[in-house]
py3Dmol code that shows the C-alpha trace and the ligand (Angstrom):
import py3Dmol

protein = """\
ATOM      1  CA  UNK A   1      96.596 136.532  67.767  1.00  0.00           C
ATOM      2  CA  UNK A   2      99.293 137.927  65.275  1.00  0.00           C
ATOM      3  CA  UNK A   3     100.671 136.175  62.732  1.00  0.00           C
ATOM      4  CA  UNK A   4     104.401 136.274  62.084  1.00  0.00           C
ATOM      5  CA  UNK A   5     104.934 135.636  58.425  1.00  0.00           C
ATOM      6  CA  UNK A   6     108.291 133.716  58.526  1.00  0.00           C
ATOM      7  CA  UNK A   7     109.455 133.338  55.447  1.00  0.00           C
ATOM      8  CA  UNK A   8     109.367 137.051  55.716  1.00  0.00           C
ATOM      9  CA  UNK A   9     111.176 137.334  58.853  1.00  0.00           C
ATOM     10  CA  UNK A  10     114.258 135.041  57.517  1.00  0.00           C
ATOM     11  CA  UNK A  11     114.566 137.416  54.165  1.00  0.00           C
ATOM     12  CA  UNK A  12     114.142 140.098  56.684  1.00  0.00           C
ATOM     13  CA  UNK A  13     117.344 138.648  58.163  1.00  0.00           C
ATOM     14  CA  UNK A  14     119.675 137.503  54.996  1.00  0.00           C
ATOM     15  CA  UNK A  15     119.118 141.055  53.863  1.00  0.00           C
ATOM     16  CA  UNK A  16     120.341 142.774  56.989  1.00  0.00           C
ATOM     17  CA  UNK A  17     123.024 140.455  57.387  1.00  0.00           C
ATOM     18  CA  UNK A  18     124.362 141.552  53.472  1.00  0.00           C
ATOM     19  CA  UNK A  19     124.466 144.781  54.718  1.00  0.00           C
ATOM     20  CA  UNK A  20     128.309 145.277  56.107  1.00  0.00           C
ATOM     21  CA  UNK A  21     127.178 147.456  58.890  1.00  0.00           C
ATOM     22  CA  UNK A  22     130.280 147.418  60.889  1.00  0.00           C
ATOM     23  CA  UNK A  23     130.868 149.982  63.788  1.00  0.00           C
ATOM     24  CA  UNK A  24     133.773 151.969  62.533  1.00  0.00           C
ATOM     25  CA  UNK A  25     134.763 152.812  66.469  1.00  0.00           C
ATOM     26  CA  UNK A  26     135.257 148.759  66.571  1.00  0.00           C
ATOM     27  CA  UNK A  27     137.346 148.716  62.915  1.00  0.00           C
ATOM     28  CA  UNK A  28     138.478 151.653  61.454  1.00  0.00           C
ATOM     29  CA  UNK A  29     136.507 150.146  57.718  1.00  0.00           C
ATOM     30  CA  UNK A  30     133.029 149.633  59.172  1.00  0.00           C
ATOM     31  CA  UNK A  31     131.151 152.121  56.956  1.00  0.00           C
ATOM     32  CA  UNK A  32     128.502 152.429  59.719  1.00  0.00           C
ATOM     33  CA  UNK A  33     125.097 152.624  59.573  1.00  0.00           C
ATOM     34  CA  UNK A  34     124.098 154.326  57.155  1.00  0.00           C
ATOM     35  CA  UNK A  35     123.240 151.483  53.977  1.00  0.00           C
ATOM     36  CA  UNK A  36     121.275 148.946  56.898  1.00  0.00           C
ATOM     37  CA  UNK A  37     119.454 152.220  58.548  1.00  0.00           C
ATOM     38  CA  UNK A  38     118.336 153.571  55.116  1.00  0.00           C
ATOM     39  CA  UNK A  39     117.236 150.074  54.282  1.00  0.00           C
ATOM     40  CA  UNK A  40     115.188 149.509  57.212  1.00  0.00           C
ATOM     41  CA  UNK A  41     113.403 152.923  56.482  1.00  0.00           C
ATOM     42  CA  UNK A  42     112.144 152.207  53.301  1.00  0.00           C
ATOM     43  CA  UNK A  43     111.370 148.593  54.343  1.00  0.00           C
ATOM     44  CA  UNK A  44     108.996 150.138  57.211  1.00  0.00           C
ATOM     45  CA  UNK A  45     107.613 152.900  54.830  1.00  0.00           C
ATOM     46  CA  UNK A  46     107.029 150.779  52.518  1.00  0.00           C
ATOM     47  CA  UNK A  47     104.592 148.351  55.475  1.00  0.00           C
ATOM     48  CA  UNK A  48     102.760 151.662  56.260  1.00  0.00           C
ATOM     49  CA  UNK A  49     104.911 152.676  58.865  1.00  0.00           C
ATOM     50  CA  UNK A  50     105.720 156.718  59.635  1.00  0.00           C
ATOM     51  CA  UNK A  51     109.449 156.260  59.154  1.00  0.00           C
ATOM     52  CA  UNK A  52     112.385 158.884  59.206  1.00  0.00           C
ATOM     53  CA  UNK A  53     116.054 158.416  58.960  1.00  0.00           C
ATOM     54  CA  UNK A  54     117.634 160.336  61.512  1.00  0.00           C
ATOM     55  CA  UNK A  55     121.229 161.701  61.044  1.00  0.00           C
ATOM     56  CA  UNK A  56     122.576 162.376  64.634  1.00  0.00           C
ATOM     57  CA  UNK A  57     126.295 162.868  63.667  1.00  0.00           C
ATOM     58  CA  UNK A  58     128.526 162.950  60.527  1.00  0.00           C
ATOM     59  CA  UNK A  59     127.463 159.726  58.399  1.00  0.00           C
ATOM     60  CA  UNK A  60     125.544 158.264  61.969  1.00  0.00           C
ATOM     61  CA  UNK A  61     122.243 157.295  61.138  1.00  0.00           C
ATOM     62  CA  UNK A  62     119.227 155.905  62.963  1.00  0.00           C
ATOM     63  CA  UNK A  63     116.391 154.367  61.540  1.00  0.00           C
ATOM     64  CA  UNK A  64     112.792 155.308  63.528  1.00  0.00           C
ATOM     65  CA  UNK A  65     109.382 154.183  63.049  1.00  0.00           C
ATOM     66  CA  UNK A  66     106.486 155.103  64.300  1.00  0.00           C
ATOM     67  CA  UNK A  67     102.333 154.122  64.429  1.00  0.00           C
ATOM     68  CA  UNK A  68     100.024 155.910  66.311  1.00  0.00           C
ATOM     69  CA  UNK A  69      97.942 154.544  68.479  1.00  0.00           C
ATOM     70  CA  UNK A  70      94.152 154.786  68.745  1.00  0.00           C
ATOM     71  CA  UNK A  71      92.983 155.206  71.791  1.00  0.00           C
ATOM     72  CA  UNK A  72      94.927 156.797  74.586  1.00  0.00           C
ATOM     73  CA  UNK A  73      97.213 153.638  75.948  1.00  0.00           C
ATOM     74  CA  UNK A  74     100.944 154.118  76.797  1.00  0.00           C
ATOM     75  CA  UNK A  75     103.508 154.381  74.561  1.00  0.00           C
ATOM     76  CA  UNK A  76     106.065 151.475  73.904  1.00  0.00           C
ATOM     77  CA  UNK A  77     109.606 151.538  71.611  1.00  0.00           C
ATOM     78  CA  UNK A  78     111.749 148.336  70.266  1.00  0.00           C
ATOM     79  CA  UNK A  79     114.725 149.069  70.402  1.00  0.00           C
ATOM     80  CA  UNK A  80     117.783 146.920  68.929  1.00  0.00           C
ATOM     81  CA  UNK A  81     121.226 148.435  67.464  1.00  0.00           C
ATOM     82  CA  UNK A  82     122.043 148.222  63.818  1.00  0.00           C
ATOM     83  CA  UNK A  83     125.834 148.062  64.360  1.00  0.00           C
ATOM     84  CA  UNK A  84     128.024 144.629  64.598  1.00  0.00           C
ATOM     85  CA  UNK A  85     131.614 144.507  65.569  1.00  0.00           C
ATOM     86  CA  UNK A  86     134.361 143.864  63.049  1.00  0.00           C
ATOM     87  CA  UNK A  87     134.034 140.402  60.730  1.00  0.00           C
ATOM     88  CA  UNK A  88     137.072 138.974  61.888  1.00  0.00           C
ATOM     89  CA  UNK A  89     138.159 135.839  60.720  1.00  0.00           C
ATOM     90  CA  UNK A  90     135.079 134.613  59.332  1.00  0.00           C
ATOM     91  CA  UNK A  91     135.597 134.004  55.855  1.00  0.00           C
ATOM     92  CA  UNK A  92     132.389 135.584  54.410  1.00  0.00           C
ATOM     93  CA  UNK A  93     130.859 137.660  57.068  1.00  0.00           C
ATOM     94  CA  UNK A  94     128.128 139.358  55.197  1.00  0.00           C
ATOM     95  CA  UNK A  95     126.570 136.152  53.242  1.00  0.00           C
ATOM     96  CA  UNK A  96     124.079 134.581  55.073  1.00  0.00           C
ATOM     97  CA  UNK A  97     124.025 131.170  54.813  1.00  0.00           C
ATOM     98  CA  UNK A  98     121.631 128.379  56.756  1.00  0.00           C
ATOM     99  CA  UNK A  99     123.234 125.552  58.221  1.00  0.00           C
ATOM    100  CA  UNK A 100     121.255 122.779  60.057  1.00  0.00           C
ATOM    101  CA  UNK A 101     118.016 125.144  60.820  1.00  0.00           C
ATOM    102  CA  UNK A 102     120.122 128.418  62.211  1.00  0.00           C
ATOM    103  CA  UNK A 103     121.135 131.215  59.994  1.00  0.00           C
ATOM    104  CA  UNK A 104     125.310 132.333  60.104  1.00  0.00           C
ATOM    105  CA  UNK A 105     126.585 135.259  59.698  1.00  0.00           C
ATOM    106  CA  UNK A 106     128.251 138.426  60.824  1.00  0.00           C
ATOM    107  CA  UNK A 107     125.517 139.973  63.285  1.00  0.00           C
ATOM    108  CA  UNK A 108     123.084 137.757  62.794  1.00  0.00           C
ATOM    109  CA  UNK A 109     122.627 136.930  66.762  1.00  0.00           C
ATOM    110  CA  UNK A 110     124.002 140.028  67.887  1.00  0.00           C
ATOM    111  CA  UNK A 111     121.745 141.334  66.908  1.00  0.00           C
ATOM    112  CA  UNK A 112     119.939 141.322  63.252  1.00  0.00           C
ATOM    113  CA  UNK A 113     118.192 138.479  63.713  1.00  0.00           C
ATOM    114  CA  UNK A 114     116.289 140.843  66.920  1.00  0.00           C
ATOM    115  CA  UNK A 115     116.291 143.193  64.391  1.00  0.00           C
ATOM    116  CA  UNK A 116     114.436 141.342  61.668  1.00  0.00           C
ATOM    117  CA  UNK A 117     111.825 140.035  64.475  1.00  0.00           C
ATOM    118  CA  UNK A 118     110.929 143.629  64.942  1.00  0.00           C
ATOM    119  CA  UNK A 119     110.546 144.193  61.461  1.00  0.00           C
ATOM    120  CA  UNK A 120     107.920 141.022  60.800  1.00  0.00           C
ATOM    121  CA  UNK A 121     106.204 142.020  63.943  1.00  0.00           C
ATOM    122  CA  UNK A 122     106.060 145.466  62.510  1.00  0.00           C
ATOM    123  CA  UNK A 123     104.920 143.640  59.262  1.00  0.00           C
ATOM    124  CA  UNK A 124     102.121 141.781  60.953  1.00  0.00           C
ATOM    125  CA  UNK A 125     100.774 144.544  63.134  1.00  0.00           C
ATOM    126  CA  UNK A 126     100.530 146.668  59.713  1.00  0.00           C
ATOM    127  CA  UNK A 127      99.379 144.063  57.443  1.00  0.00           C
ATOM    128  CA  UNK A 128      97.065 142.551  60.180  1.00  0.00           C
ATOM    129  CA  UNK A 129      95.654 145.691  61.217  1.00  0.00           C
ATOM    130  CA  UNK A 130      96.512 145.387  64.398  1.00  0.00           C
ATOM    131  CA  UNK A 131      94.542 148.304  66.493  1.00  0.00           C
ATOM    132  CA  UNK A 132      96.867 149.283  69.817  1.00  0.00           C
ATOM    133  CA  UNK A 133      96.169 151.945  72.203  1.00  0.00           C
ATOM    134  CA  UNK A 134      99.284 153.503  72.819  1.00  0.00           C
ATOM    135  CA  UNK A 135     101.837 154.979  70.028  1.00  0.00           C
ATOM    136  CA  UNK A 136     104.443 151.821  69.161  1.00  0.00           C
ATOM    137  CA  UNK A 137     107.844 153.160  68.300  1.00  0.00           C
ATOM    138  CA  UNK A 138     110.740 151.105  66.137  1.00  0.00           C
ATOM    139  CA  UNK A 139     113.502 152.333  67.228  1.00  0.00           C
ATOM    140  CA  UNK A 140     116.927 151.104  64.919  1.00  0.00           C
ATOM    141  CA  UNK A 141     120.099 152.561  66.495  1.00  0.00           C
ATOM    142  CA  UNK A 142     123.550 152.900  65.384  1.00  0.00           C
ATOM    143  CA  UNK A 143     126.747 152.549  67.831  1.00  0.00           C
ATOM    144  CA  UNK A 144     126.551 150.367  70.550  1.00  0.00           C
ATOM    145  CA  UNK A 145     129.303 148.254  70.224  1.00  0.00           C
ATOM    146  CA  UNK A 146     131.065 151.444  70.829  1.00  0.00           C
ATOM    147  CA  UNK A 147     129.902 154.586  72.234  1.00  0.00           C
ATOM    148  CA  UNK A 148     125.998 153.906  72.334  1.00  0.00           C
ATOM    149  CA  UNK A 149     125.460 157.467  70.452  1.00  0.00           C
ATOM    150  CA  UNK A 150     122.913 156.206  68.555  1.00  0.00           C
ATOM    151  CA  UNK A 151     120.163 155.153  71.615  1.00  0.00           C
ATOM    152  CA  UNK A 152     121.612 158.545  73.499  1.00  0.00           C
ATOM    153  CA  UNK A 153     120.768 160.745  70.280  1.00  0.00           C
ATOM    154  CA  UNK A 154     117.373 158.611  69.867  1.00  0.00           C
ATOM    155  CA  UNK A 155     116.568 159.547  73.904  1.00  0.00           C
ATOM    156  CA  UNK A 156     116.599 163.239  72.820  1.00  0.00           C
ATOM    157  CA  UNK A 157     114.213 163.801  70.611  1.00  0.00           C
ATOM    158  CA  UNK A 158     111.893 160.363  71.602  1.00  0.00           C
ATOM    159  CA  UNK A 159     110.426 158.909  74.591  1.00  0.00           C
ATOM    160  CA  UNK A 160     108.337 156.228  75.183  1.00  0.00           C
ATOM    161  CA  UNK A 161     106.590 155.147  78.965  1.00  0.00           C
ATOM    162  CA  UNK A 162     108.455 151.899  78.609  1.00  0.00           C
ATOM    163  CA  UNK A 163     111.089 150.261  75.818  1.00  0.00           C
ATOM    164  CA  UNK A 164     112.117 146.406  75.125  1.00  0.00           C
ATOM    165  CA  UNK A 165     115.888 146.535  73.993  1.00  0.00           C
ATOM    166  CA  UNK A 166     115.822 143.372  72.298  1.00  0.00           C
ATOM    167  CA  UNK A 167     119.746 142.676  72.678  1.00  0.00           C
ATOM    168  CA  UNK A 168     120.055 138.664  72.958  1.00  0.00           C
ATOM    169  CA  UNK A 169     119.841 136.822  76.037  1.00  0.00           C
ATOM    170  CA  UNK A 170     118.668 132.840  75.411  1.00  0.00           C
ATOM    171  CA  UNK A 171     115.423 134.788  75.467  1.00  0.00           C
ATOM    172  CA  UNK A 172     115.916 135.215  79.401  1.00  0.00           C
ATOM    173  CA  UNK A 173     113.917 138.685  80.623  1.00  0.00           C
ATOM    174  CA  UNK A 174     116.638 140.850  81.153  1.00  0.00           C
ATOM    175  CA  UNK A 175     115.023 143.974  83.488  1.00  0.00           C
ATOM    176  CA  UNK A 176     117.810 146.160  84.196  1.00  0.00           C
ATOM    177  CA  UNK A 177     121.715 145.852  83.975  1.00  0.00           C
ATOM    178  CA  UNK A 178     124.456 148.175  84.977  1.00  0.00           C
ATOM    179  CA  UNK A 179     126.480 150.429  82.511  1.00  0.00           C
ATOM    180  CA  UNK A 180     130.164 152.001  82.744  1.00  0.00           C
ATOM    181  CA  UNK A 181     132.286 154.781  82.495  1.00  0.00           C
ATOM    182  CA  UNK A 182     136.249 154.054  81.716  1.00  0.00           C
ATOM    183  CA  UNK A 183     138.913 156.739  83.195  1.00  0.00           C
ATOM    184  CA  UNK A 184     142.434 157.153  82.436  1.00  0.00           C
ATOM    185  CA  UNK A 185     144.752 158.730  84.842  1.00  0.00           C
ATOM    186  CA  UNK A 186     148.119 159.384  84.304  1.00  0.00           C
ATOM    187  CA  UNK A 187     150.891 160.272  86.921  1.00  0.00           C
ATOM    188  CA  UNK A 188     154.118 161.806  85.512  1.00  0.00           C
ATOM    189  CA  UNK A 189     157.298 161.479  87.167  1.00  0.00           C
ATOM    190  CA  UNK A 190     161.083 162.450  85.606  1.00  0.00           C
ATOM    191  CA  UNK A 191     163.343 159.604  84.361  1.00  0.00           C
ATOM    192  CA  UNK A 192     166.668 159.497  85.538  1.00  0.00           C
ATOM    193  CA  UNK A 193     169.405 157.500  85.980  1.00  0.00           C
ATOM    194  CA  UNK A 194     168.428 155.032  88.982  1.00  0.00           C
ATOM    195  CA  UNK A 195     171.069 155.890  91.661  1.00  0.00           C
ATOM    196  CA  UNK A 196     170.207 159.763  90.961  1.00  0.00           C
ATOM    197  CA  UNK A 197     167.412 160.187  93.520  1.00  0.00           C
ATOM    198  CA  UNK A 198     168.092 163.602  94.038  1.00  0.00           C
ATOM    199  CA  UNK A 199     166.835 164.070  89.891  1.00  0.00           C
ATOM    200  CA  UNK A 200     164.548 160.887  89.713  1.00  0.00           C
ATOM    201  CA  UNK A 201     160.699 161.472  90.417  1.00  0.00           C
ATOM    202  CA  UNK A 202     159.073 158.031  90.591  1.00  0.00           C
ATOM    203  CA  UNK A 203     155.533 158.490  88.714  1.00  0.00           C
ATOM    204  CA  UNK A 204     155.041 154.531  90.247  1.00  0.00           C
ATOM    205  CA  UNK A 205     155.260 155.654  93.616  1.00  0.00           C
ATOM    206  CA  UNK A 206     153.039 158.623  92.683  1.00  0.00           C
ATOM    207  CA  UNK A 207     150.332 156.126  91.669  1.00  0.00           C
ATOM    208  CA  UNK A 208     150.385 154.167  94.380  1.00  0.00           C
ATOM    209  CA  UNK A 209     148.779 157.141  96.477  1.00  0.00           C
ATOM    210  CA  UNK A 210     146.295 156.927  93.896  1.00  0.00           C
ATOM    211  CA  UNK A 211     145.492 153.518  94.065  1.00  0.00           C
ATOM    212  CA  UNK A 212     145.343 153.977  97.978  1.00  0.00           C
ATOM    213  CA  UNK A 213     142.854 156.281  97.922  1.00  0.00           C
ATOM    214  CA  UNK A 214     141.201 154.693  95.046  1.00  0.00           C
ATOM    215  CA  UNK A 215     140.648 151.143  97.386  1.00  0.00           C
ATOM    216  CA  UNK A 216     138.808 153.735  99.637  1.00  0.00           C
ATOM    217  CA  UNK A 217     136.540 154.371  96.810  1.00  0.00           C
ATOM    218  CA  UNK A 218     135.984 150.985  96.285  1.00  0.00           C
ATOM    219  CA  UNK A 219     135.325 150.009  99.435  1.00  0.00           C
ATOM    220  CA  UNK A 220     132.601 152.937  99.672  1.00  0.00           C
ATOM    221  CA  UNK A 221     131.227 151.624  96.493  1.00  0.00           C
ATOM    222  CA  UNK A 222     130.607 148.172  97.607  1.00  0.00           C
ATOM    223  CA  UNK A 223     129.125 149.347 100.836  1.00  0.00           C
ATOM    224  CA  UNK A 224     125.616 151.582  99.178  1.00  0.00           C
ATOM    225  CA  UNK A 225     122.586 150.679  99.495  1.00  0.00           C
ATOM    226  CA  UNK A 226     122.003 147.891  96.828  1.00  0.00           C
ATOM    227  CA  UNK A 227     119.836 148.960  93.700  1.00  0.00           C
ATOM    228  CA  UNK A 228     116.887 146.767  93.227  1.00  0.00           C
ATOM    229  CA  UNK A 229     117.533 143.493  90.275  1.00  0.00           C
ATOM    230  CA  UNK A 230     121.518 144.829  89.833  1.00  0.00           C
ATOM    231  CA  UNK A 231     122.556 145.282  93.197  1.00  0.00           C
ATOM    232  CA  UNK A 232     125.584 148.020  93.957  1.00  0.00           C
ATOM    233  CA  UNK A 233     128.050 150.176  91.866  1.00  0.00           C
ATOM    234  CA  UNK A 234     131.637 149.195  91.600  1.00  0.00           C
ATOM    235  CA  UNK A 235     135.201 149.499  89.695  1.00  0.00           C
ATOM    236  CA  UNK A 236     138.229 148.413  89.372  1.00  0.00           C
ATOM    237  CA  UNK A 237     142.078 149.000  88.784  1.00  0.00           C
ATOM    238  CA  UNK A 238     141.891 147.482  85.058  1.00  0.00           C
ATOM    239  CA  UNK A 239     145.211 148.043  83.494  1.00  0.00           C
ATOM    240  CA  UNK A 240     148.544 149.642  85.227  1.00  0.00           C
ATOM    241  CA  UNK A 241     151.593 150.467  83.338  1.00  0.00           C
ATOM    242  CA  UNK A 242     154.667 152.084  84.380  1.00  0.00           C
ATOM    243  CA  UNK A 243     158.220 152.156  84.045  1.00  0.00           C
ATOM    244  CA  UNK A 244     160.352 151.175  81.767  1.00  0.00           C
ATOM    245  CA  UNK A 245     164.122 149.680  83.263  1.00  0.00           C
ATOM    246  CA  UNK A 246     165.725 148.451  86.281  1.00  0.00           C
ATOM    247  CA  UNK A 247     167.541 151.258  87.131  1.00  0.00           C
ATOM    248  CA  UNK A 248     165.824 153.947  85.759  1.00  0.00           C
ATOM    249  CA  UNK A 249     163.254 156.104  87.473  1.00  0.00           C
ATOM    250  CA  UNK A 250     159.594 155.983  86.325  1.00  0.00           C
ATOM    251  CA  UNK A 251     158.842 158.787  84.114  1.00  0.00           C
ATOM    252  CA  UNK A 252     155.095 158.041  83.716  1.00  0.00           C
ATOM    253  CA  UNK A 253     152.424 155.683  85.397  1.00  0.00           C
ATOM    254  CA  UNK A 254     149.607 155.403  83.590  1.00  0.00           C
ATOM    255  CA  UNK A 255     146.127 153.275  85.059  1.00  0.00           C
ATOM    256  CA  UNK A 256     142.739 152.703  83.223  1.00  0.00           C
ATOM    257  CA  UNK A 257     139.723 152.190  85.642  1.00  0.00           C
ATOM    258  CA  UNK A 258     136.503 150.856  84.852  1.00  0.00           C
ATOM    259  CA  UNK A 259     133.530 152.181  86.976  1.00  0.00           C
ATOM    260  CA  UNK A 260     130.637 149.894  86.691  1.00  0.00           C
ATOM    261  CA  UNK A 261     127.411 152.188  87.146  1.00  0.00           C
ATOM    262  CA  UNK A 262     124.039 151.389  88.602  1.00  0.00           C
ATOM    263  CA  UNK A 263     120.732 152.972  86.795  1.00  0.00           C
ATOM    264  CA  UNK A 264     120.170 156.687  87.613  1.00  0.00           C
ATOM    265  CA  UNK A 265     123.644 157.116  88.356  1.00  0.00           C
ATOM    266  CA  UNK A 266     125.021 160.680  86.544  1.00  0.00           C
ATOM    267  CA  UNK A 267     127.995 160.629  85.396  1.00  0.00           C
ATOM    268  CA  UNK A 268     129.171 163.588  86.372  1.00  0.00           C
ATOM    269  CA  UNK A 269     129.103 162.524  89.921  1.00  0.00           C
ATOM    270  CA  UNK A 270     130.899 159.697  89.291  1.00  0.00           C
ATOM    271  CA  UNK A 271     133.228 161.770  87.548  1.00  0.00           C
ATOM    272  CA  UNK A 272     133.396 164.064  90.888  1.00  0.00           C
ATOM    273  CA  UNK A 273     133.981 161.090  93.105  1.00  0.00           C
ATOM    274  CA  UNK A 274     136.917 160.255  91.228  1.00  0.00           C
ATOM    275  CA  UNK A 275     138.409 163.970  90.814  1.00  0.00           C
ATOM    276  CA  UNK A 276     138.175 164.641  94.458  1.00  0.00           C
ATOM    277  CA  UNK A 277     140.972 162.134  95.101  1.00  0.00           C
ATOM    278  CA  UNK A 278     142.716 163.042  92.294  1.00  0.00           C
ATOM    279  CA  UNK A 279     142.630 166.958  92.889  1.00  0.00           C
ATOM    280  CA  UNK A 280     145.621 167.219  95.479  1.00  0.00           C
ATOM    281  CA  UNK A 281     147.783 164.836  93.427  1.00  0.00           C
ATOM    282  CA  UNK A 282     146.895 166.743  90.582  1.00  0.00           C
ATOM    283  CA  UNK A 283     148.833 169.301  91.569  1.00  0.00           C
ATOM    284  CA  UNK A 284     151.683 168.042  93.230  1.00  0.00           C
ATOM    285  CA  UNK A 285     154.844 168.085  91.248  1.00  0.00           C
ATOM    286  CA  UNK A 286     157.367 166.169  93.262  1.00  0.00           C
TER     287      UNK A 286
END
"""
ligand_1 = """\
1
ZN
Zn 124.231 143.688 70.807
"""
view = py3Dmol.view(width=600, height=400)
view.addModel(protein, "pdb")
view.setStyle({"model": 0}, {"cartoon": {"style": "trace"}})
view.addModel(ligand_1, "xyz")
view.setStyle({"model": 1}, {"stick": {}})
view.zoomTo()
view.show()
């Protein structure tokens, strides 16, 4: 049996929670990862740990850690995400402070407390001896309240036979979930004066074809063979804008669609899906 030292665990957490690690895709003065993935380094360095900081992009870091195993097992990562969202209106987002047995602040849920549990199980295994077969892998990555760069940089150079993302969920086993792709598309029309139909070009009207042919898609969607645990893939007309007066012509249309994915799904087929209805509109003018 391993030992989790808590005491550990909760410094663990009040020191990642001081560290303003806020996704700078989510508010334009996160600083990013780089102070909380530099910290967790050192901290699993110093426990014995092979550790490397990893810049994948311009001031993007992850943190990885890794101990060999001894015998010829398969290998396993943690993985949890350094990043939090913005602080918002909480008044002191990056000091930790313990209210009535829980811990507050900015991240600590989502997800630095998951992060700090990986760290004193990282502690334990090292300090504890702990012999595995297979090669364990820490995984620390920046950017997914955004873009998920981080994890996609981390699945280039590292892989692992199986991984525990250890992303919150009332510690319900979570096996598989969908992901998804947004798409703009824009039709452009030519304002004019609305009794001028002879100069007007209605980008509305234009995207109603689209949205025809999109309900198609839809409907296709919906009718696949369900994936095993998350069942099939799916989108959806999000956000439509268009127009601008009564009685003038629409000059643009513009609609965002979200297009839930199912595992194994590439996305440039679901990219293809959605430029073979677009193609003949695409290049239509009137
Ligand atoms: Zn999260």
């Amino acid at each position: 049996v391993i030992q989790i030292d808590e005491a550990y665990l909760v410094r663990a957490l009040e020191s990642l929670i001081k560290i303003n690690s806020v996704n700078p895709g989510c508010d334009v003065n996160g600083p990013g990862e780089g102070e909380i993935a530099r910290w967790i380094t050192r901290e699993l360095e110093t426990l014995g740990w092979r550790a490397r900081l990893v810049e994948f992009a311009p001031g993007r870091y992850n943190a990885i850690a890794e101990r060999p195993g001894y015998g010829a097992g398969r290998s396993l990562m943690w993985n949890a995400h350094t990043d939090t969202v913005g602080g918002g209106a909480m008044v002191a987002p990056f000091h930790p402070r313990q209210v009535g047995g829980k811990l507050f602040g900015r991240g600590a849920i989502d997800m630095k407390a998951s992060l700090a549990a990986m760290i004193a199980a990282a502690q334990a295994i090292a300090e504890q001896d702990v012999r595995l077969a297979g090669d364990l892998v820490v995984a620390a990555v920046a950017d997914e309240e955004w873009g998920s760069a981080g994890t996609e940089a981390l699945l280039r150079e590292v892989k692992t036979d199986a991984a525990i993302v250890t992303e919150p969920t009332d510690l319900q086993i979570c096996r598989a979930h969908r992901g998804y792709i947004h798409f703009r598309v824009e039709t452009i029309g030519r304002a004019a004066h609305g009794s001028r139909y002879a100069e007007g070009i209605d980008a509305n009207l234009h995207m109603g074809r689209v949205l025809w042919h999109l309900d198609y898609l839809e409907k296709e969607l919906r009718a696949r063979e369900p994936v095993p645990l998350v069942g099939v893939p799916s989108l959806h007309a999000a956000i439509l804008r268009g127009g601008s007066e009564m009685s003038i012509y629409a000059a643009r249309c513009e609609l965002n669609i979200e297009r839930r994915t199912t595992p194994g799904e590439d996305p440039r087929v679901v990219r293809q899906e959605l430029t073979r209805i677009l193609g003949p509109f695409s290049r239509r003018r009137s």
